[in-house]
VOTIRO-881873 format. One record per residue (C-alpha): residue number from 1; x, y, z. Coordinates in steps of 0.5 Angstrom, whole numbers, padded with zeros to 4 digits. Layout:
N
{site NUM {X Y Z}}
...
END
This chain:
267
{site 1 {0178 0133 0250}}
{site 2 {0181 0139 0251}}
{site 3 {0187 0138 0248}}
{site 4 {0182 0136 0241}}
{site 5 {0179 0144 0243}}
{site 6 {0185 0147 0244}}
{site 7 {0189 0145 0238}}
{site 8 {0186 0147 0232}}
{site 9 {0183 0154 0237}}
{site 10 {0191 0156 0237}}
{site 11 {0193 0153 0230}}
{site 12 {0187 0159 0228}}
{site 13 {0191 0163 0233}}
{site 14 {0198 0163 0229}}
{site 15 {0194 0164 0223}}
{site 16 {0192 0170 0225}}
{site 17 {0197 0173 0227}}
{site 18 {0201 0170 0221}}
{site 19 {0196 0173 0217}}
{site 20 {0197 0180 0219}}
{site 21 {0205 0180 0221}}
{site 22 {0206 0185 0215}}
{site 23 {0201 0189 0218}}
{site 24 {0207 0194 0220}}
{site 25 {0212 0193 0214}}
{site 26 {0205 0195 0210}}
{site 27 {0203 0201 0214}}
{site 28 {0211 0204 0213}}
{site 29 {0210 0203 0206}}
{site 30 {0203 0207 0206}}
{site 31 {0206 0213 0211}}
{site 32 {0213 0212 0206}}
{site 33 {0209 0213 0200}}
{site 34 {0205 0219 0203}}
{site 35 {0211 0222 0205}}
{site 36 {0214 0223 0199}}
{site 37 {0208 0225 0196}}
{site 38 {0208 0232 0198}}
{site 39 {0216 0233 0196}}
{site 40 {0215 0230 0189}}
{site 41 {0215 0236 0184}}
{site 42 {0221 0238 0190}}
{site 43 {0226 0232 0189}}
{site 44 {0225 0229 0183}}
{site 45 {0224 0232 0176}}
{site 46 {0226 0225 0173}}
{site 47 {0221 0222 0175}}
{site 48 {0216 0228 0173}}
{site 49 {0217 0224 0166}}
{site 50 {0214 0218 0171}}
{site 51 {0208 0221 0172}}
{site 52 {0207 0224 0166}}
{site 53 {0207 0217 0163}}
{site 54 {0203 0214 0167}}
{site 55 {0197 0219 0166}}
{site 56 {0198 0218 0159}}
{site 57 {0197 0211 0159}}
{site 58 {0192 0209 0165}}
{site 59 {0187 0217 0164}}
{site 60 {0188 0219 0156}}
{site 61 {0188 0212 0153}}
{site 62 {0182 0209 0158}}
{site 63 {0178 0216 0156}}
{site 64 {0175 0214 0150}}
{site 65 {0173 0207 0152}}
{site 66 {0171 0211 0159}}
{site 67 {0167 0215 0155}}
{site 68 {0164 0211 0150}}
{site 69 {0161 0207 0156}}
{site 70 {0158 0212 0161}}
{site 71 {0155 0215 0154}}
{site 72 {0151 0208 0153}}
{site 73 {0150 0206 0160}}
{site 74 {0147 0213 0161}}
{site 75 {0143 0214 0154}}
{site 76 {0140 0206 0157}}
{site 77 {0138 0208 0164}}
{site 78 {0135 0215 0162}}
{site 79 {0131 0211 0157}}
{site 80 {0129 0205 0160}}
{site 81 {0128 0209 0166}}
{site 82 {0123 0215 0164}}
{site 83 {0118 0211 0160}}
{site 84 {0118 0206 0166}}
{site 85 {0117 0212 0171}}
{site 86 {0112 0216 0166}}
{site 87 {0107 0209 0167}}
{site 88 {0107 0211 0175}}
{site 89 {0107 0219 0175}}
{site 90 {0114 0219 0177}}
{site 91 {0119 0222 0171}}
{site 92 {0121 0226 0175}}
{site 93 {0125 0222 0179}}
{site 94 {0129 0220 0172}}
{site 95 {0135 0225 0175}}
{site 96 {0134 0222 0181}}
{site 97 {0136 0216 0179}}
{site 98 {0141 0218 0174}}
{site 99 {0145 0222 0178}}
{site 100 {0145 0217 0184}}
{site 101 {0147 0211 0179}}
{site 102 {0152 0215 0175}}
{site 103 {0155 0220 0179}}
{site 104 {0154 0217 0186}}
{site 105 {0156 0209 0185}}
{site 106 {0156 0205 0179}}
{site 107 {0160 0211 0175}}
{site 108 {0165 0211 0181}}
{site 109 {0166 0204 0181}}
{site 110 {0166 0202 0174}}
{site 111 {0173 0207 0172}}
{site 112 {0175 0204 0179}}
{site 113 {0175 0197 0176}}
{site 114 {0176 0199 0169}}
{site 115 {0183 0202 0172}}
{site 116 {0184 0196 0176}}
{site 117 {0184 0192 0170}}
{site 118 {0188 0196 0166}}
{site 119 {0194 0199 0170}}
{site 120 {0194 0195 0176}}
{site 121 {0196 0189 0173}}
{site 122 {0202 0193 0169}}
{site 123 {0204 0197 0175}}
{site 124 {0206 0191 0179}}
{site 125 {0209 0187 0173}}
{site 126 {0213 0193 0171}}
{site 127 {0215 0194 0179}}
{site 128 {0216 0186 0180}}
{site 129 {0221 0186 0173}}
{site 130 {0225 0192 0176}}
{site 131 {0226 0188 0182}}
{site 132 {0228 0181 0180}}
{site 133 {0232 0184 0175}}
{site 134 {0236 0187 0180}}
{site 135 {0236 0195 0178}}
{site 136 {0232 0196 0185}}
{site 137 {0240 0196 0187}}
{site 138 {0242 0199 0182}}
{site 139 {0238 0205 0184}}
{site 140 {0239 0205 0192}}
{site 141 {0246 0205 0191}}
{site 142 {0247 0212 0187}}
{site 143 {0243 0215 0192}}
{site 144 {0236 0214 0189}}
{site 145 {0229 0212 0194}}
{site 146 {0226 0207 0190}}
{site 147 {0220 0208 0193}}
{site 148 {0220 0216 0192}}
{site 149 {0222 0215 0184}}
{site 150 {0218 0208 0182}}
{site 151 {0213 0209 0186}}
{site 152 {0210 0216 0189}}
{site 153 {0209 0218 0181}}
{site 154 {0205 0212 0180}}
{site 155 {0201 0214 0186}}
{site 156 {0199 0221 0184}}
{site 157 {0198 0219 0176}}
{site 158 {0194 0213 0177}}
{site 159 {0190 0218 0182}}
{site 160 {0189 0223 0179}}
{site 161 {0187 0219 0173}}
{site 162 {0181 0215 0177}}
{site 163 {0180 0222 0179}}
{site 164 {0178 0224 0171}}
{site 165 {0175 0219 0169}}
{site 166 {0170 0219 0174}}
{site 167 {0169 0227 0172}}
{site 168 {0169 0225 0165}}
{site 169 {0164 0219 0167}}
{site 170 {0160 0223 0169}}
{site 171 {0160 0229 0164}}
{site 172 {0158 0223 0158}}
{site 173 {0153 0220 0162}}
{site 174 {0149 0225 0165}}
{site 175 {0149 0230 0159}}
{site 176 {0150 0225 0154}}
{site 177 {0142 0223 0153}}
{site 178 {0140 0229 0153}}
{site 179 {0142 0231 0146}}
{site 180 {0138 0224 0144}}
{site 181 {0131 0226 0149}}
{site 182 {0131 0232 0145}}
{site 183 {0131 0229 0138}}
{site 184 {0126 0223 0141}}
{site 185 {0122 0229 0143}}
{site 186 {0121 0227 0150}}
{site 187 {0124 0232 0154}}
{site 188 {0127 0239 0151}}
{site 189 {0134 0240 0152}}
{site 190 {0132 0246 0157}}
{site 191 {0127 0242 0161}}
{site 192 {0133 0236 0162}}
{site 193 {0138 0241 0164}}
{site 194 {0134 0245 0169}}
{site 195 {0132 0238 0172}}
{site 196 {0138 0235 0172}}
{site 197 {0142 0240 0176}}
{site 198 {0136 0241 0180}}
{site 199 {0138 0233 0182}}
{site 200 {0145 0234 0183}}
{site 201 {0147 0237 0189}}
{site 202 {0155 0238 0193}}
{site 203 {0155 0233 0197}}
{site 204 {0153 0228 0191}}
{site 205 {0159 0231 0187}}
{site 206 {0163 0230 0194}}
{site 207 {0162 0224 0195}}
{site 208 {0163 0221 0188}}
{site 209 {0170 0225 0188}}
{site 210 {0172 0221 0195}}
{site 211 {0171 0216 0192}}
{site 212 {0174 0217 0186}}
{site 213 {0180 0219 0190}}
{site 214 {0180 0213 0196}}
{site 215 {0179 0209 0190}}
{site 216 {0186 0211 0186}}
{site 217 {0189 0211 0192}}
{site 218 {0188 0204 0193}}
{site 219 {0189 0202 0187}}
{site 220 {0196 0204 0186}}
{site 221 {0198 0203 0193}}
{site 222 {0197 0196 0192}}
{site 223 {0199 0195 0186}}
{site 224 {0206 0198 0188}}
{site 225 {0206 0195 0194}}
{site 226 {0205 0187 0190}}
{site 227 {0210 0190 0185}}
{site 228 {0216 0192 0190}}
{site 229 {0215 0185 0196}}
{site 230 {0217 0180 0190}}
{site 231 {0224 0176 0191}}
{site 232 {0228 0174 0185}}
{site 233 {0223 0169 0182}}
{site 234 {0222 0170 0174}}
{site 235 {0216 0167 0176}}
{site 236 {0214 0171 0182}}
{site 237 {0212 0177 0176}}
{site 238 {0205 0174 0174}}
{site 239 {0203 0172 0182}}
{site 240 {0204 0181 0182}}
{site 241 {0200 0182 0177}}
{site 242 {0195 0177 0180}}
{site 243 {0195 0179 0188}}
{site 244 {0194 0187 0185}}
{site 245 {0188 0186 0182}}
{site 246 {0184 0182 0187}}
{site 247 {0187 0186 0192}}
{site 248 {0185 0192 0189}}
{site 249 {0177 0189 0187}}
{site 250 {0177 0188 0195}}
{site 251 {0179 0194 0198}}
{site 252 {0175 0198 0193}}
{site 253 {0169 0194 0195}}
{site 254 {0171 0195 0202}}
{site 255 {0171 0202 0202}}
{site 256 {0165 0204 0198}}
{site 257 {0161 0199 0202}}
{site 258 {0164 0203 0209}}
{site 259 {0162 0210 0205}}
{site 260 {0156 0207 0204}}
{site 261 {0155 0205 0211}}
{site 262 {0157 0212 0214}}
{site 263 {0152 0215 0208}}
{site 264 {0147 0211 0213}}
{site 265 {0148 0213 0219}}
{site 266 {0149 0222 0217}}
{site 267 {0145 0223 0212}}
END
């Protein structure tokens, strides 16, 4: 009986420890890529070019979309909200839950995963391309850190991209409707303006922006990490691209569970 008991108890045992074997190797490539960082605009002028790519890919091109969106999602709250709250009194509390819906949480999260969808699927096939092809060598043996020339400036642009399209999110969907509640004749512009930015308060606007930059964060040092850990399989490329993605949904959803949390516990 205990051999029955003690079997599958050490079984889950390697399991675990199986599971969290790459823990070290993956904490090295986050404190690796953190390092480089900060040397980046030093070292490498190269791959500045890198950078300004990934910006013009993963932020200028998801604009519009992020905008368009943001604009939609911001004009249905403001006029499903306000009629719905006018029936109890309370449409005031319209900013509120705007600013709150928006700003604070779903807004953040929406262009994380619209990010997600976008640019970690092709960072991570990109990089596993450049591994099984062999040009990861290539690089190593003229001297060239690969982590710090591939790697670091997609960090920062996709970062910093979360980071813009957050605030423009934001911008489009808070004062969006107010052009279109002053045509309707709700509320006047003025009227809109004073109550909204009486509702929107620095540690709303801090919380969004940690949010948005432990989001980008994530985001690109997943995909990264997938890109770079494939062997020499062509076939491995998609598996990248696929293991990017659901990783980065779930630590997204990790992270703004745990800032919530702690929202909770220090209001």
């Amino acid at each position: 009986m205990s051999e029955k008991i003690s079997k599958p108890i050490a079984d889950f045992g390697k399991l675990i420890i199986k599971h969290f074997s790459s823990v070290p190797y993956i904490l090295g490539y986050v404190g690796c890529v953190f390092k480089s960082s900060f040397q980046f605009l030093k070292k490498d002028k190269a791959a500045v070019k890198i950078l300004i790519m990934q910006l013009l890919f993963t932020f200028i091109e998801a604009l519009p979309l992020v905008c368009i969106l943001s604009s939609a999602m911001g004009l249905g709250i403001y006029l499903l909200g306000y009629n719905f709250l006018l029936s109890f009194g309370q449409a005031d509390l319209i900013y509120s839950l705007q600013v709150i819906i928006i700003t604070q949480e779903l807004g953040v999260l929406l262009v994380a995963f619209i990010v997600t969808a976008r640019s970690a699927t092709a960072i991570a096939t990109e990089l596993a391309s450049i591994v099984v092809t062999h040009q990861v060598e290539s690089y190593i043996s003229i001297g060239i850190n690969p982590i710090h020339h591939l790697a670091v400036p997609r960090f920062l642009g996709v970062t910093l991209s979360v980071v813009f399209l957050n605030l423009y999110f934001s911008l489009c969907g808070l004062f969006g409707p107010m052009l279109i509640s002053h045509i309707i004749g709700q509320v006047s512009a003025s009227d809109y303006l004073a109550g909204l930015l009486k509702t929107l308060s620095l540690r709303i606007i801090g919380v969004s922006i940690l949010k948005s930059v432990l989001f980008g964060m994530t985001i690109s040092l997943v995909a990264t990490y997938y890109g770079f850990s494939v062997e020499l399989a062509s076939t491995e490329i998609p598996v990248a691209g696929l293991r990017a993605v659901s990783k980065s949904i779930s630590g997204i959803i990790i992270i703004d569970i745990v800032i919530i949390a702690l929202g909770l516990i220090f209001p």
